[in-house]
N, C-alpha and C positions, 0 to 999 in steps of 0.2 A: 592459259595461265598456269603455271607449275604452283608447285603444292607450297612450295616456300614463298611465294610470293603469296597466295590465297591467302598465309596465316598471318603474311604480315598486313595485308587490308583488315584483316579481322580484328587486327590487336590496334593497328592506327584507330578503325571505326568506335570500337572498345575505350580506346581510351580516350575519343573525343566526346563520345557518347555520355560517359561518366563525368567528364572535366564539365561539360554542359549543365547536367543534372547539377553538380555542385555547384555552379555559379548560379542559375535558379534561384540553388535551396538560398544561399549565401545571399542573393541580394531579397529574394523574400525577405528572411530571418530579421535585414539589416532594418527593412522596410518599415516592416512594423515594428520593430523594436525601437525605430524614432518616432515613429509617429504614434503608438502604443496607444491608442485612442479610450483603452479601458484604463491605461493609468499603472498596468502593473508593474513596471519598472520604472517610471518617473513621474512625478508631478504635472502635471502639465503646467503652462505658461500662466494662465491664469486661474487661479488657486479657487475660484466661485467659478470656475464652466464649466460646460455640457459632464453628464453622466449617464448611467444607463440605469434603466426601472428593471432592469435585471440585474436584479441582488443577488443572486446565487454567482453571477459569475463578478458582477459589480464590486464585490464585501471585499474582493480578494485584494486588487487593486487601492482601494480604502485602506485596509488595514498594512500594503506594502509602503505607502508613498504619502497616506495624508498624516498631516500632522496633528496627530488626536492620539489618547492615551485612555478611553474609557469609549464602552458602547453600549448600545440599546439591539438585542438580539430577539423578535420576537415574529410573530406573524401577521396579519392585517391588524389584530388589537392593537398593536404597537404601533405600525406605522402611523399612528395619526399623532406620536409623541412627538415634542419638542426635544430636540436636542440640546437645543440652548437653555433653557429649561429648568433641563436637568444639568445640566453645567453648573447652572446659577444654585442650584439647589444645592446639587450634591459634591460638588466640587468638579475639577478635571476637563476636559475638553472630550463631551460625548460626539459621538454619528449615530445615526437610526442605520442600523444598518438590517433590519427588518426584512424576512420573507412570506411574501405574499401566499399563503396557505403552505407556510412551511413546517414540516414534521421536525422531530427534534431528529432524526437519522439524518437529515437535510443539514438541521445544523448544527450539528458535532464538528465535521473535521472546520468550521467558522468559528464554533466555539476556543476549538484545542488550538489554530493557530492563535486567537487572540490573544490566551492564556497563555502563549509563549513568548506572545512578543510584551507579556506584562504587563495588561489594560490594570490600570487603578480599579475601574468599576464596573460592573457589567451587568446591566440590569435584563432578565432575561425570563421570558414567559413561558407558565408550565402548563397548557392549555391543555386543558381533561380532552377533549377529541383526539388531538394526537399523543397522547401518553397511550391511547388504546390502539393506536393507527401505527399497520405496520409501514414501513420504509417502500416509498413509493417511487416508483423511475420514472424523474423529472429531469432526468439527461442533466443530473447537478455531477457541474462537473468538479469533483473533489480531486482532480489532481494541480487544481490551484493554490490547495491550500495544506499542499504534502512540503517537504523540504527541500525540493527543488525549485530552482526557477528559469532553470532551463525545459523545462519542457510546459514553462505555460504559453510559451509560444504555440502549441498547440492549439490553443483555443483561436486565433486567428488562421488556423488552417484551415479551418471548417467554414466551406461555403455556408453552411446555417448561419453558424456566429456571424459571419462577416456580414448578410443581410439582416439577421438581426439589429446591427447595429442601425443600418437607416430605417427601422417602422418606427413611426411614430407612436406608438406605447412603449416599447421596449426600449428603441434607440436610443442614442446619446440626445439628450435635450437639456436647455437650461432650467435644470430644474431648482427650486428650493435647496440648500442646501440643509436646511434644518430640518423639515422633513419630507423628504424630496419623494414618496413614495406614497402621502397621505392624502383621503380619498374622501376625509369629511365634509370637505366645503364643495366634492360634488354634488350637482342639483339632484341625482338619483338615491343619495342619502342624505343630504342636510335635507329633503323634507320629511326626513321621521325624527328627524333631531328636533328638543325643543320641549320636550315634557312628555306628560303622559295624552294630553290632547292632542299632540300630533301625532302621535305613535297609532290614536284610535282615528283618526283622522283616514293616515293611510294602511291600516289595517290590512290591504287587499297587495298590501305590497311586498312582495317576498321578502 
């Protein structure tokens, strides 16, 4: 094979090689940008389904697509609030959108997009542990909630995320929407709930 010839297999193989990789990326991208299962560029079809107990990546999707103008930012304290609740109370169309032993370095960039996209209300806790607790790597992925929305495709690039989405704690489930994240009415806490009797009751209970 002459050298002119070598370079034009190299350049054909090149430029099939590339044309491939970009149909790939193209019909990934298209993939889940229809089916978006976390919700960050559309609604989904029905407006009470499935969501994820991962709020760190969950909040983002919330605050792009659902229709609510005020929120509930806190950590487990919070999750057992009522959104509706505080609707009724305080005005506005709250979401818990609550993280589970969330530091406030956690949720700054959930806070700052909130406050851009102009939440009415924002009810949000200053929990003395983490005022003192430095910023901890919980793979929160804050480029959900920078100014782009092009690259939160990336979050479905990630073999993690992606099985994350099917465990059954994490994954998409139907959950409550009002507070879809609350832990009260489990049997391993509703038996210290109940007064001071029950509390000395189970005592022996972390």
């Amino acid at each position: 094979m002459s050298a002119a010839a070598y370079k034009n297999l190299v350049k054909k193989y090149f430029l099939w090689t590339a044309c491939l990789c970009f149909l790939v990326a193209t019909l990934f991208s298209a993939t889940f940008f229809i089916l978006d299962p976390m919700q960050f560029f559309h609604r989904a079809a029905k407006t009470d389904g499935p969501i994820s107990g991962d709020m760190r990546a969950q909040a983002a999707g919330i605050l792009n697509t659902f229709d609510i103008d005020s929120i509930i930012l806190g950590t487990s304290m919070l999750e057992n609030t009522s959104a509706a609740e505080a609707s009724a109370k305080l005005g506005g169309k709250f979401f818990n959108i609550s993280l589970s032993g969330g530091t406030h370095a956690e949720r700054a960039p959930i806070l700052r997009k909130a406050l851009q996209k102009g939440m009415k209300h924002v009810v949000y806790s200053l929990d003395h542990y983490y005022i003192q607790c430095p910023a901890r790597d919980s793979r929160m992925p804050a480029y959900l909630y920078d100014n782009s929305s092009f690259n939160d495709l990336k979050y479905y690039a990630s073999l993690r995320n992606i099985k994350k989405l099917f465990q059954p704690q994490r994954g998409l489930t139907r959950r409550d929407h009002d507070r879809h994240n609350a832990w009260f009415s489990d049997p391993g806490h509703a038996d210290r709930f109940g007064g001071v009797a029950q509390w000395v009751k189970h005592k022996d209970n972390w």
